[in-house]
C-alpha positions in Angstrom: 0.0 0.0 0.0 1.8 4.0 -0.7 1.1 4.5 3.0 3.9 2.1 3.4 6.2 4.6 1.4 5.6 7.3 3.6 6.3 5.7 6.7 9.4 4.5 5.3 10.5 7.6 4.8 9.3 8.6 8.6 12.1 6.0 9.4 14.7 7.4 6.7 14.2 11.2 7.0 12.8 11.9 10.5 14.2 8.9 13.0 10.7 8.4 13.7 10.2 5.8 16.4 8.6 2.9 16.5 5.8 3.8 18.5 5.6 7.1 16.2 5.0 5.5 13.4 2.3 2.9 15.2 0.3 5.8 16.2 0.6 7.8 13.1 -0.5 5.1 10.9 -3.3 4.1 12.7 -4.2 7.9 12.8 -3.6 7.7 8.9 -5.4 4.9 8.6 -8.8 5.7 10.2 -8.6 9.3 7.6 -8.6 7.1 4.8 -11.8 5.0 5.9 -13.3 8.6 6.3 -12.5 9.3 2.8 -13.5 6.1 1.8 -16.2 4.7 3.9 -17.4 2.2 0.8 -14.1 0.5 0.1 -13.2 -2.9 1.1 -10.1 -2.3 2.9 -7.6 0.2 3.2 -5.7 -2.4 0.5 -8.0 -1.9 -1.8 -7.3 2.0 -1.9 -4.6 3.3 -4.7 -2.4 6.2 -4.6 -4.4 7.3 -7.6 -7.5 7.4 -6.8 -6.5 8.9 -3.2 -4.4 12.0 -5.2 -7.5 12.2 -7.4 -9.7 12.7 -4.5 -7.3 15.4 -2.5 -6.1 17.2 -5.9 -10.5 17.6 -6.5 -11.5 18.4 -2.9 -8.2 19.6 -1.6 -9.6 22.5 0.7 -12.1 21.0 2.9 -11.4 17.2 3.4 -9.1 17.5 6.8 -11.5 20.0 7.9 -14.6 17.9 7.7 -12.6 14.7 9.1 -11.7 17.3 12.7 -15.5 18.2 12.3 -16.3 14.5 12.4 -13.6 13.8 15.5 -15.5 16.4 17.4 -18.9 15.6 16.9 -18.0 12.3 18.2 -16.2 13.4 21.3 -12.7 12.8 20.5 -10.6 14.2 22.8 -8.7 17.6 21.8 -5.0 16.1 22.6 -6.2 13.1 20.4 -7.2 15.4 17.8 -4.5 17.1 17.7 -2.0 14.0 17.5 -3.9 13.0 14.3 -4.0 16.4 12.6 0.1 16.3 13.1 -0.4 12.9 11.5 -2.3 14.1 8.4 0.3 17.0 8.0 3.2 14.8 8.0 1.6 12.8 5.6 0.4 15.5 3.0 3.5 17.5 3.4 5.0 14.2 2.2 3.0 14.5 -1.0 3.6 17.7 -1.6 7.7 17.3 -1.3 7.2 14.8 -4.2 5.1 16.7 -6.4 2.0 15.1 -6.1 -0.2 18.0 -4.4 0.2 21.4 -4.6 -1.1 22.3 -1.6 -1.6 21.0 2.1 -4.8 20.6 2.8 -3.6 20.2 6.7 -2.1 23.7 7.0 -4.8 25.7 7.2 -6.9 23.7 9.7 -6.1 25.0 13.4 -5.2 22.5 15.8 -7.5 21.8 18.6 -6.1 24.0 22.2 -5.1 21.4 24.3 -5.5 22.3 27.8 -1.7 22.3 29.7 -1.3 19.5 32.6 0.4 20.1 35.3 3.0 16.6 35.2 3.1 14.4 38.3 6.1 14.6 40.3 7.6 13.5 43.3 8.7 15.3 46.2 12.9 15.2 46.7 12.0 13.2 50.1 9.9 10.8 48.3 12.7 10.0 45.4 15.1 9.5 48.2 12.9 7.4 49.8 12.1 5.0 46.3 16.0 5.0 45.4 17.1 3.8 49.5 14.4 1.1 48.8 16.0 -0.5 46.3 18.5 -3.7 47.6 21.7 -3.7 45.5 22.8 -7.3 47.2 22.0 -9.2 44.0 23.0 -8.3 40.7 19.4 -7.5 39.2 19.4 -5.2 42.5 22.6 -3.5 41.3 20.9 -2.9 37.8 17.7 -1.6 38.9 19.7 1.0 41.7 21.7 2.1 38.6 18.9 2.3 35.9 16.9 4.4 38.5 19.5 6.3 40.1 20.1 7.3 35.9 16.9 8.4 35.5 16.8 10.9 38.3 20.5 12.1 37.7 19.5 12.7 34.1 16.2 13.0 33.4 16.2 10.6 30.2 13.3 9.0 28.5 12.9 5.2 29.2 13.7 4.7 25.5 16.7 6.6 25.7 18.1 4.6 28.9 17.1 1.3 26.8 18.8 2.2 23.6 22.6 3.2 26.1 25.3 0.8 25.7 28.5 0.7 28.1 30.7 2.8 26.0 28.0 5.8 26.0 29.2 6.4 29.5 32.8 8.1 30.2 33.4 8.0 33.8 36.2 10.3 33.8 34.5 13.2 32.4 30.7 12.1 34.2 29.0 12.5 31.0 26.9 10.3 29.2 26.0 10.3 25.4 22.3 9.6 24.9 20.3 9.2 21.6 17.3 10.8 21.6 14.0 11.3 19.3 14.9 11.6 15.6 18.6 9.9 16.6 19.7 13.4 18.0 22.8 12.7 20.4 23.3 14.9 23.4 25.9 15.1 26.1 24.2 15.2 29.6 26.4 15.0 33.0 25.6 12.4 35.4 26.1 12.5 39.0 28.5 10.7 41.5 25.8 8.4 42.9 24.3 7.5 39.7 28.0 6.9 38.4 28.6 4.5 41.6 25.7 2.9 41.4 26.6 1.9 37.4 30.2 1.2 38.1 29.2 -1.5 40.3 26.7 -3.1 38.4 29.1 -3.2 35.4 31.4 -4.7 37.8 29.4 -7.3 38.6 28.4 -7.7 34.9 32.2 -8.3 33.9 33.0 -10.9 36.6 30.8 -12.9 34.6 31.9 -12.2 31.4 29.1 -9.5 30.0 31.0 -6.2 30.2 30.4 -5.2 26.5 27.2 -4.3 24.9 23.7 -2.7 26.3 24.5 -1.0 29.5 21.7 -2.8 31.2 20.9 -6.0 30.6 17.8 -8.3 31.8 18.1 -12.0 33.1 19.0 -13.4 30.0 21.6 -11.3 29.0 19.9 -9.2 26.9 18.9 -5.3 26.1 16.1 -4.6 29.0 13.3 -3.5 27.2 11.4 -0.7 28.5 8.3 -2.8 29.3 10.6 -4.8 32.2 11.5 -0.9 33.2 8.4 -0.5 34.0 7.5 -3.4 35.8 9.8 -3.0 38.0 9.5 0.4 38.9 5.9 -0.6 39.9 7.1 -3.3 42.1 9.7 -1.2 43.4 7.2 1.9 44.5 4.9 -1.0 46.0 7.9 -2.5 48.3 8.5 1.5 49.1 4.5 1.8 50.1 4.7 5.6 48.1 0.4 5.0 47.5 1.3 7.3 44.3 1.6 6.4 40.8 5.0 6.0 39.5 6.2 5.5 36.1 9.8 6.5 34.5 8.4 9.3 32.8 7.7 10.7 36.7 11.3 10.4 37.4 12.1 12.8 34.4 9.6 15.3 35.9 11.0 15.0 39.4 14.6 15.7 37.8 12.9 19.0 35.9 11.2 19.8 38.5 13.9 19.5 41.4 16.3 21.1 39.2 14.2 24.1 38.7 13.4 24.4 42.4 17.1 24.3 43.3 17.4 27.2 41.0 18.8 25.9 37.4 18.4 27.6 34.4 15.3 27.3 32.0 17.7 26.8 29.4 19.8 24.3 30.7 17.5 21.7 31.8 15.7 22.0 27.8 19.4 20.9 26.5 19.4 18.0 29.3 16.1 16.6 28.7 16.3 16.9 24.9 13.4 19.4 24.3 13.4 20.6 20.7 11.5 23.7 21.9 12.1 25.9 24.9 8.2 26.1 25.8 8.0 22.5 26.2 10.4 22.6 29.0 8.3 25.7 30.2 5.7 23.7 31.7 7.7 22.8 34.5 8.2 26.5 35.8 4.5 25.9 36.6 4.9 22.7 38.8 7.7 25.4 40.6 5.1 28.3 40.5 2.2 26.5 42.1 5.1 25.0 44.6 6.5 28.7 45.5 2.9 29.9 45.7 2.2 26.8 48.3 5.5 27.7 50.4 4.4 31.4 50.6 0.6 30.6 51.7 2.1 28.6 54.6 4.8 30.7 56.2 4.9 34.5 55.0 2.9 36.1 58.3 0.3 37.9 56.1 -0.5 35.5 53.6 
């Protein structure tokens, strides 16, 4: 099918992810059933007759599919994801000649309200990583992986995708890959780097100190699903009663930063934000926190 073209070149041009390129053809997907609610099967839908239907009705067809999302209660960050879909893939067309015009670019993209993201107090993150015991070896991985986390405030995928010569131990620094296979440089602090060189250690004194940084009982790369599992069962032994996930530890290393007084700037290169006002969100987690601090000890509050 020529929806397999562009998501090849998703892959090739962008570094699209895996779990970019799930969601956005499913989001591509369900557009071309709207445009073609009488086929049988997306197979049965040619690049021809698709280019002969946006070339004829270029202007309105993305705005009557939104319509449609919204009379049918999809949500607005939903909406939104699949509206980037559609302009990916038209803008796509348009680079090879095939439209003229995106029919995506003049629809506006539903507001999505701003969340505030869950976070951890610096007690509470103390509390998780002391929890941990580091007497076995899968102990000593999971104290390192999460002691990472906070020190850096990578993605899970990122942390999956290190291997052992990403770290330099001399200089604390660690080279991550991040979305679209953009590198960065991002320290790492002392405790995280203990915590890794004696996993590795332990690794190598039976005979797996090349390769993935962390490893699972087999021997091979963790996958970001076990990450997860085990930071659930890790915030159960720790009785926290709060939702964790890996993504929370990145906000609590934002966050924490930014209450300790880092710079906005700073802590977008760390994290790997493309854009400044993605990293901006955070100043509201510190806003609402100085605004909590003030109400309970300034006299006339």
């Amino acid at each position: 099918m020529f929806l397999d073209f562009f998501m090849a070149a998703l892959i090739a041009e962008k570094g699209c992810s895996v779990h970019t390129c799930r969601a956005y053809r499913h989001d591509i997907e369900d557009f071309l059933e709207h445009l073609f609610p009488d086929n049988d099967g997306l197979e049965s839908i040619s690049e021809e007759n698709f280019l002969e239907l946006v070339n004829g009705e270029n202007i309105g067809i993305v705005r009557q599919y939104m319509a449609k999302l919204a009379r049918n209660g999809v949500g607005k960050r939903y909406s939104a994801r699949k509206l980037s879909a559609l302009k990916s893939f038209f803008d796509y067309f348009v680079k090879c000649g095939k439209i003229d015009v995106n029919p995506a670019d003049c629809v506006p993209s539903p507001k999505v309200p701003v969340s505030i993201p869950r976070f951890l107090t610096v007690d509470d993150v103390f509390m998780l990583l002391d929890s941990i015991e580091s007497h076995t070896l899968l102990g000593k991985r999971n104290l390192a992986m999460f002691e990472l986390f906070y020190s850096t405030g990578m993605r899970v995928s990122e942390l999956t995708g290190l291997d052992t010569g990403d770290i330099d131990f001399n200089k604390k620094i660690i080279k991550i890959s991040g979305k679209g296979s953009k590198q960065r440089i991002v320290p790492v602090g002392y405790r995280a780097l203990d915590a890794i060189a004696k996993y590795r250690s332990a690794l190598e004194r039976e005979g797996k100190g090349n390769g993935p940084l962390f490893l699972n009982k087999i021997g091979t790369r963790l996958s970001d699903r076990s990450i997860r599992r085990v930071l659930t069962k890790i915030v159960s032994i720790c009785e926290l009663n709060i939702p964790v996930s890996p993504h929370t530890l990145r906000h609590c290393f934002a966050t924490h930063m930014l209450d300790s007084g880092a710079d906005l700037r700073g802590i977008q290169e760390i994290l790997g934000h493309s854009s400044l006002s993605t990293t901006q969100i955070y100043t509201h987690v510190t806003t609402d926190h100085l605004m909590e601090v003030y109400d309970r000890t300034h006299p006339r509050s």
